[in-house]
C-alpha positions in Angstrom: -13.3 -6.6 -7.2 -11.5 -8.2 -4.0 -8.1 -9.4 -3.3 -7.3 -11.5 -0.6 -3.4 -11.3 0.4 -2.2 -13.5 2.9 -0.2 -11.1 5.5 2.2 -12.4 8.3 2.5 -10.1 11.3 5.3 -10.4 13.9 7.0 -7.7 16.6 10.1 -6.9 16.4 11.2 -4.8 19.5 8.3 -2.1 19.4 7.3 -2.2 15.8 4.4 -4.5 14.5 6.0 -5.7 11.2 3.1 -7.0 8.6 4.5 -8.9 5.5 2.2 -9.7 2.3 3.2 -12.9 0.7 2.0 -12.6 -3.0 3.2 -9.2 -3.6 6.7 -9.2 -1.2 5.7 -5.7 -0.2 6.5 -4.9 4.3 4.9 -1.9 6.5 5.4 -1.7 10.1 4.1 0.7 12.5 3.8 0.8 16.4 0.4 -0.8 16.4 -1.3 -3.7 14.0 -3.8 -1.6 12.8 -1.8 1.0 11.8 0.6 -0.9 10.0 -2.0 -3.0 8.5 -3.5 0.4 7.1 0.4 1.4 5.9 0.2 -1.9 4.3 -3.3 -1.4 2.5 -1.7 2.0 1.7 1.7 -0.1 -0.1 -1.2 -2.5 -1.8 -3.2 0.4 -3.7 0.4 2.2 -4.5 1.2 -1.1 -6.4 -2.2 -2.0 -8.0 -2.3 1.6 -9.3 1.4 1.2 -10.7 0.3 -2.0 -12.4 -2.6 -0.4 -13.7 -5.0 -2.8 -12.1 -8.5 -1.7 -10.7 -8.0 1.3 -7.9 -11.6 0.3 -6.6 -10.1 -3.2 -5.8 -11.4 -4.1 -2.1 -8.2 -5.6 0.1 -9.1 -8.6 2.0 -6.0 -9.5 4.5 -6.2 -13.0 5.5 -3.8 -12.7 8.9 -1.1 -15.7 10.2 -0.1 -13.9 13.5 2.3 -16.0 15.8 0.5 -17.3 19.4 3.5 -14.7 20.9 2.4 -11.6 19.7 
């Protein structure tokens, strides 16, 4: 199965901040990647708690600010 989340990154001082929309869950981390990974991480925590499918496949689909 895949799940598409729509994610919102933005910096805030040093810290990449990544948002997901549908499920109001935050990570943030000193790069992108990493804190979409922490994110990805906070998705799978959920899905398992909600007893949906662990093998789900995350798709992020990213709105990133021209700024960043």
């Amino acid at each position: 199965m895949e799940l598409k989340v729509t994610v919102t990154i933005r910096k805030e001082n040093n810290w990449f901040v990544v948002n997901c929309e549908e499920y109001k869950l935050s990570a943030r981390n000193l790069t992108i990647e990493d804190a979409l990974t922490d994110l990805q991480r906070k998705l799978h925590q959920y899905l398992e708690a909600e007893h949906l499918s662990v093998s789900t496949s995350i798709v992020f689909v990213v709105k990133m600010p021209m700024s960043i």
